[in-house]
N, C-alpha and C positions, 0 to 999 in steps of 0.2 A: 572593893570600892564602897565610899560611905553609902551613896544612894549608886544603883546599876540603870536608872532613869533621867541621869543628870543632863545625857545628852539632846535631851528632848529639853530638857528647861532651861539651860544655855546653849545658844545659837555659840557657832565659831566666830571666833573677834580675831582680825590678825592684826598682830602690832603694829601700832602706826607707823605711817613716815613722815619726815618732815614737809614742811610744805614746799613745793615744787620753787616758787618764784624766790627761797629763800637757800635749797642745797643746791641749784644748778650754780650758783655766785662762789660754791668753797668744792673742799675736797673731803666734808668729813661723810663717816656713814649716814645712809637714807634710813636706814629701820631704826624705830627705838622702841624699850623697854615696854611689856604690857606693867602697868601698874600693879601692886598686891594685893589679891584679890579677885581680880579681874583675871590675873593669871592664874590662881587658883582653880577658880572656875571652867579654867581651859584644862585642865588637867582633870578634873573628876568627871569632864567628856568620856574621859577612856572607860571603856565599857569591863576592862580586862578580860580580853575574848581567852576560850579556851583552845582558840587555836589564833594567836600572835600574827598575824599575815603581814606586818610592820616590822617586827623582829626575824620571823623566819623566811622570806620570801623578799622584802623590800629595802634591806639594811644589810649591804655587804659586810661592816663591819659586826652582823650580827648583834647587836642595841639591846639591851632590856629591857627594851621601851616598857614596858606593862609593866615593869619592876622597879623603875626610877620614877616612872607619873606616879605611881600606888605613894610611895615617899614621898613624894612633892604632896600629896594629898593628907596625907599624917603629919605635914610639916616635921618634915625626918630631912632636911635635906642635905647633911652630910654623907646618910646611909645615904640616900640619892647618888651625891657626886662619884660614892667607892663605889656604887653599881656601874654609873655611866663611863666610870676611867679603868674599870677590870676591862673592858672594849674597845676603849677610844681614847686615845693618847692626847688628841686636840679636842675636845669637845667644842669650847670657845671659838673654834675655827671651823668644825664642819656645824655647826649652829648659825654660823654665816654667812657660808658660801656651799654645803652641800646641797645637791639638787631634791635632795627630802624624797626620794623611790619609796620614802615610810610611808611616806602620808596617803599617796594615790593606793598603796595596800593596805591602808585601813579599813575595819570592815564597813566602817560610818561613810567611806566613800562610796557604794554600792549605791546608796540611795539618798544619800547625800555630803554634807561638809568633816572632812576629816578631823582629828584630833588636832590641834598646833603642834606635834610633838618636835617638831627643827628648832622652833620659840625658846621648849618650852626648856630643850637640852641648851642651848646656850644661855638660859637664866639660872640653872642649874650650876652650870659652868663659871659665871662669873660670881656668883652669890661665892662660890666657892673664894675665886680670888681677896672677895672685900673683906669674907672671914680671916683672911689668911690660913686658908684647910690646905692648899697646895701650895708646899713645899717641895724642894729637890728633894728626891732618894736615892739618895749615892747607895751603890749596893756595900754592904756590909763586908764579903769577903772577895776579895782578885782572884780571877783563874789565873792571870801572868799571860791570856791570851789576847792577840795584837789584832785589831779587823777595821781594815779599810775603806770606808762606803764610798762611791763617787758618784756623788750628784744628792744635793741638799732641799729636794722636792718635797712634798706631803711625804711621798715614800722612804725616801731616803731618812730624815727626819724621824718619824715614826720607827724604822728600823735600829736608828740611832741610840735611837733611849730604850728600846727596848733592850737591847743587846747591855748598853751601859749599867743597865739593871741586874741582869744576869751576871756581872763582876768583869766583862771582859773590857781591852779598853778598845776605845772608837775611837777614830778617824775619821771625818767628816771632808772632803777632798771637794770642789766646786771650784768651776772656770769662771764664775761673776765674781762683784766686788765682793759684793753680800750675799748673804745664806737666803735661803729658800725657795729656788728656783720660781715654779710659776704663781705660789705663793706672795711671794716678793714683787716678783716681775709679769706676771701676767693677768692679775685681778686687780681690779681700781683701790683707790685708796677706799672711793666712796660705799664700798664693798666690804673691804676688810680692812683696817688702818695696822697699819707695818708696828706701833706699839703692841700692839697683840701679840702679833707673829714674835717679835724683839723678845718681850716678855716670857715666851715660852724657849727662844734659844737663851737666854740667862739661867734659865733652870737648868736645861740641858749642859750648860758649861760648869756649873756648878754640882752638876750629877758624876762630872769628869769627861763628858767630850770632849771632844780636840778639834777644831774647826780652821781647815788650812782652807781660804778666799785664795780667787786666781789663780788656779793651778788648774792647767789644762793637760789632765791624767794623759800617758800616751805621746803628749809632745814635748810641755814641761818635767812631766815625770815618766823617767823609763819603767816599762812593764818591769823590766827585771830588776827594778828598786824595787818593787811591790812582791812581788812575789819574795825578796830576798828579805822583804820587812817586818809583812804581813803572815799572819796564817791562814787568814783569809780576807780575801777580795769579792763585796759585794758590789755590782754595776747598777745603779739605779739611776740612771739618766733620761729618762723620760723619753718622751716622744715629738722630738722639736722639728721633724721634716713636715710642714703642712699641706695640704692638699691647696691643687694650685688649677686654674684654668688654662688649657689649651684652645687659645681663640685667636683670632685675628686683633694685632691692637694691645697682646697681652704685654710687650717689652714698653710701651710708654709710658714716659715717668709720671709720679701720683698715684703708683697704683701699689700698696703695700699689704703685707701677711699683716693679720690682726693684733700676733703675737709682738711684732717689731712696732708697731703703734702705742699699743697697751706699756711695753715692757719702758717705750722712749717717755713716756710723760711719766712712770713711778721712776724711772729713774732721775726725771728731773723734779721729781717733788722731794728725792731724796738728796738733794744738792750735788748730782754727782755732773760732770761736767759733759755735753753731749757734743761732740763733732759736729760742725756745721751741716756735712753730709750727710749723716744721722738723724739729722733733725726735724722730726716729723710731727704737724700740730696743723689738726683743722681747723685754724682760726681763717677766718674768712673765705671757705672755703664752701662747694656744694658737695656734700659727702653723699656717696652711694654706699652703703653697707650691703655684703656678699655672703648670706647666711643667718641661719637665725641663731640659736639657744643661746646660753647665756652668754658665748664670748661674742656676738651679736651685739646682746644687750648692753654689755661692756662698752663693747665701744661704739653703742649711741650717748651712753650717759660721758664720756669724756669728749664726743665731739662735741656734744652740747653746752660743756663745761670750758672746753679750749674756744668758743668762739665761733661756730660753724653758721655758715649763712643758712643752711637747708640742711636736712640727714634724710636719705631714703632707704628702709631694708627691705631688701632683694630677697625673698624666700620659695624655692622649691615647695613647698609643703603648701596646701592648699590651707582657707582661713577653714577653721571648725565654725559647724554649724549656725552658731548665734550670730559668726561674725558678716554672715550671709552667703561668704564662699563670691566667685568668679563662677564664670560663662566657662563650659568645658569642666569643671573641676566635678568628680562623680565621688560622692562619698556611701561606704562603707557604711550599713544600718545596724544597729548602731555603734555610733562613733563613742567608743569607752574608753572614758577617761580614768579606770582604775588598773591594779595590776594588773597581765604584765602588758597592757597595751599603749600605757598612759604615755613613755615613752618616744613615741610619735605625735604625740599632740602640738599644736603649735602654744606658746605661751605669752601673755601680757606681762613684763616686770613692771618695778619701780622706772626704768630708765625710758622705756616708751611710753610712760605717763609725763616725762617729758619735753614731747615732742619730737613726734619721727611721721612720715609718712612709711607704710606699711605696702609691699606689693605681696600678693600673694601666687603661689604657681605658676612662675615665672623663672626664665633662667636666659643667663648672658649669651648672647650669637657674637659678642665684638666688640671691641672697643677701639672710641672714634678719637682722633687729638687734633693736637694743632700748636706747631711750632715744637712737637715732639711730647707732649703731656696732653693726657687725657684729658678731653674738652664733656665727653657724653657714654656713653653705653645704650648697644640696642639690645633690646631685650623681646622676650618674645612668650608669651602664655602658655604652660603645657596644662597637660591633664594629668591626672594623679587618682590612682584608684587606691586609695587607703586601707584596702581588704590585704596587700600587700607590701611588707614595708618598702619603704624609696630607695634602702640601700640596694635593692633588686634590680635597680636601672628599672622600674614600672613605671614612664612616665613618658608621653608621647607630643609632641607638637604641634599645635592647633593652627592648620594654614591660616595663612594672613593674617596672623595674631602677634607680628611682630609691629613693636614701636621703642621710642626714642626720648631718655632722658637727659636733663645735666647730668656732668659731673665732672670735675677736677680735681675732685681726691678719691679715689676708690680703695674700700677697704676688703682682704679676701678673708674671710671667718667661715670658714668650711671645716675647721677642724685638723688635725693631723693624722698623718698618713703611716708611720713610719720614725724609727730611733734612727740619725746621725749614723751613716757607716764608717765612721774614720778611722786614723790611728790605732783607738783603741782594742776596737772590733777586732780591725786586720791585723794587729801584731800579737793580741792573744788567740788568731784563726779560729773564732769561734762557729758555730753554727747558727745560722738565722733561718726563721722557716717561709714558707711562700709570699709572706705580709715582711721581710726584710726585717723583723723581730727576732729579739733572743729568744733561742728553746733551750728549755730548761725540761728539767726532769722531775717528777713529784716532790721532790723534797729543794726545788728552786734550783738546783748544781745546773751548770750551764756544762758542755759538752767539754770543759777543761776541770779538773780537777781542782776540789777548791775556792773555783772562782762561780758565784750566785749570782744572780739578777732575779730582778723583781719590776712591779710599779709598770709604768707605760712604756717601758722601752722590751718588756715582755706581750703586755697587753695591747700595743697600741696606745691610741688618744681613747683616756676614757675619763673618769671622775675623779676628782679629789680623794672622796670617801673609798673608791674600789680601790687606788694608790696606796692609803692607808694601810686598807684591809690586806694587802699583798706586803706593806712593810714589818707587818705585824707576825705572818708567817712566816716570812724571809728569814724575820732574827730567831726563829721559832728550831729554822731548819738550821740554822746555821752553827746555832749555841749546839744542838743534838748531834751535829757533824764535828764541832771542838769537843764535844766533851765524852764522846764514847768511846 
């Protein structure tokens, strides 16, 4: 690095966002661009530690972070872009929407403000675009091998083009209109806009995917087409069963998965036509939000954007420190916001700057209606001892700490539980292990010959980026399994 004291003479800048009173009116992205220069400056942050705790420890898809900011700093940023895409098939996409696990293991986190590096890989990423440096690369030679992915996710995708690179040919199988599962359909436009995503399946179609929409593997397509077709069959369908409450109150209508919210307004921003039944928009509505991270956030910023009278989020998780914390809530000294605890932290985005009322350590006893839809929600204070994490069930209810909000629309963002057991599952009688997930063997083979999975519907509900990092392997194991 030119100076190893940069980070002391520049403070962290994070890229702006638009101004609140002017992105809640549209649907385009909230972050924009750091200027040049100013981005610069964010990158000669990086100290280039001798031990990477960004690369090695906080980037599933293993990043070169320290080797692409070094580039961005020599104004090298082609070598940049070959470094960041020997790793990461989407840069521009997990530049995003990745939850950045880099940044809380930076060592500049210990004691203070981390590197930009999420920033600074997606200006990386599109600098690439405006040069026109990315091009399709169709592979040069065909093995003649035939491989059917199903389900058009981060993973499935990523698996896609990798495999297509290796000479075999793909198959890209998906039950929606359009390609890219929760890509597509379950992050806001104002997040990620669907030309990006678009722009990177045109490469891919041009590299020689094959991309069959609506096909519901299993019902519309018999296993034993597949198997008669393919040499191999990868499953990457993600993790679409969501975690759900058992409460009193829980069958009354207005009360929807986050996923089905999120997925109804991209879809109607994509012109596709929504069934009256289907049709779900909090416009004038008081919305109760059922969880925090970012699909939380997600959907404050579109009820906010659909018209919502009020938004409230409902969070298990106690507020940290500065935020003052509730009566009952006992935190953990100290409360570490670096790896690998960062994790558990509760977070501020762009979407609750605005406007949302915030509860914290707090969870649902019931839900109240009237005339058969939900009129309110009682809810009730627990404790939270943050020396262990919450998925332990550590969290206890504080008597008489039950009260009583609106709401007419309730939304659940708990997250997913569990992959779809349908069709698919039972007519190839695979093996699922105690979490109702595929098990797989080191090298991805699922308990049928042949047939691989990957991505969330192995892992459960996890991230974008770990998705990736599993679709990356997948074609890794798979090309080794055709061609030995």
């Amino acid at each position: 690095m030119p100076d190893p004291f940069s980070f002391i003479v520049y403070p962290r800048e994070n890229p702006p966002r638009r101004p609140v009173e002017e992105r809640i009116r549209d649907w385009h992205e909230v972050e924009q661009m750091l200027p040049p220069g100013r981005l610069e400056h964010q990158a000669l942050r990086c100290m280039d530690c001798g031990v990477p705790f960004c690369e090695m420890y906080g980037c599933p898809l293993r990043n070169r972070i320290p080797d692409w900011i070094s580039m961005v700093c020599g104004n090298n940023w082609r070598m940049a872009l070959e470094l960041l895409h020997s790793t990461d098939n989407f840069p521009e996409i997990t530049g995003r929407v990745c939850p950045a696990p880099c940044e809380p293991s930076c060592t500049l986190s210990i004691n203070g403000s981390p590197v930009t590096i999420k920033h600074i890989e997606l200006q990386i990423a599109e600098r690439g675009w405006r040069e026109g440096w990315i091009e399709p690369l169709p592979a040069l030679n065909k093995t003649g091998e035939k491989i059917a992915i199903i389900g058009s996710g981060p993973a499935g995708l990523t698996a896609a083009q990798q495999m297509a690179r290796y000479g075999h040919s793909v198959t890209v199988f998906d039950r929606d209109r359009r390609i890219g599962g929760i890509l597509r359909y379950g992050i806001p436009e104002f997040m990620l806009e669907k030309w990006v995503l678009d722009r990177r399946i045109d490469q891919m179609r041009r590299e020689g995917v094959i991309f069959e929409t609506g096909v519901d593997v299993g019902v519309d397509l018999s296993i034993g087409y597949l198997k008669r077709t393919f040499d191999s069959v990868v499953i990457i369908t993600g993790s679409r069963i969501p975690y759900d409450l058992q409460v009193p109150g829980r069958k009354l209508d207005g009360i929807y998965f986050a996923y089905d919210f999120l997925a109804c307004q991209n879809r109607r921003l994509s012109g596709d036509t929504i069934p009256p039944a289907k049709n779900i928009t909090a416009e004038g509505r008081e919305v109760v939000i059922i969880g925090g991270g970012d699909t939380g956030a997600y959907c404050i910023g579109v009820s906010r954007r659909q018209g919502a009278l009020g938004i409230t989020q409902a969070e298990i998780e106690s507020a940290p420190p500065e935020n003052g914390g509730i009566a009952g809530i006992q935190h953990a000294e100290p409360l570490q916001h670096t790896w690998p605890l960062f994790s558990g932290i509760p977070e501020t985005t762009g979407s609750h700057d605005e406007g949302c009322n915030r509860l914290w350590g707090v969870k649902v006893k019931k839900f109240l209606g009237k005339k058969g839809r939900v009129s309110s929600v009682i809810l009730t204070h627990v404790g939270v001892q943050h020396a262990e994490p919450l998925r332990n069930g550590n969290n206890h209810e504080i008597p008489g700490a039950e009260f009583e909000i609106p709401a007419d629309m309730v939304i659940l963002a708990m997250g997913f539980v569990h992959m779809e057991q349908g069709p698919l599952i039972q007519n190839l009688s695979l093996v699922t292990d105690e979490k109702m997930n595929l098990k797989i063997n080191d090298n991805y083979m699922t308990s049928s010959e042949g047939i691989f999975a990957a991505g969330d519907c192995v892992l459960g509900g996890s991230s974008v980026v770990q998705a990736m990092h599993q679709g990356r392997e997948v074609a890794e194991a798979v090309n080794g399994y055709l061609m030995d």
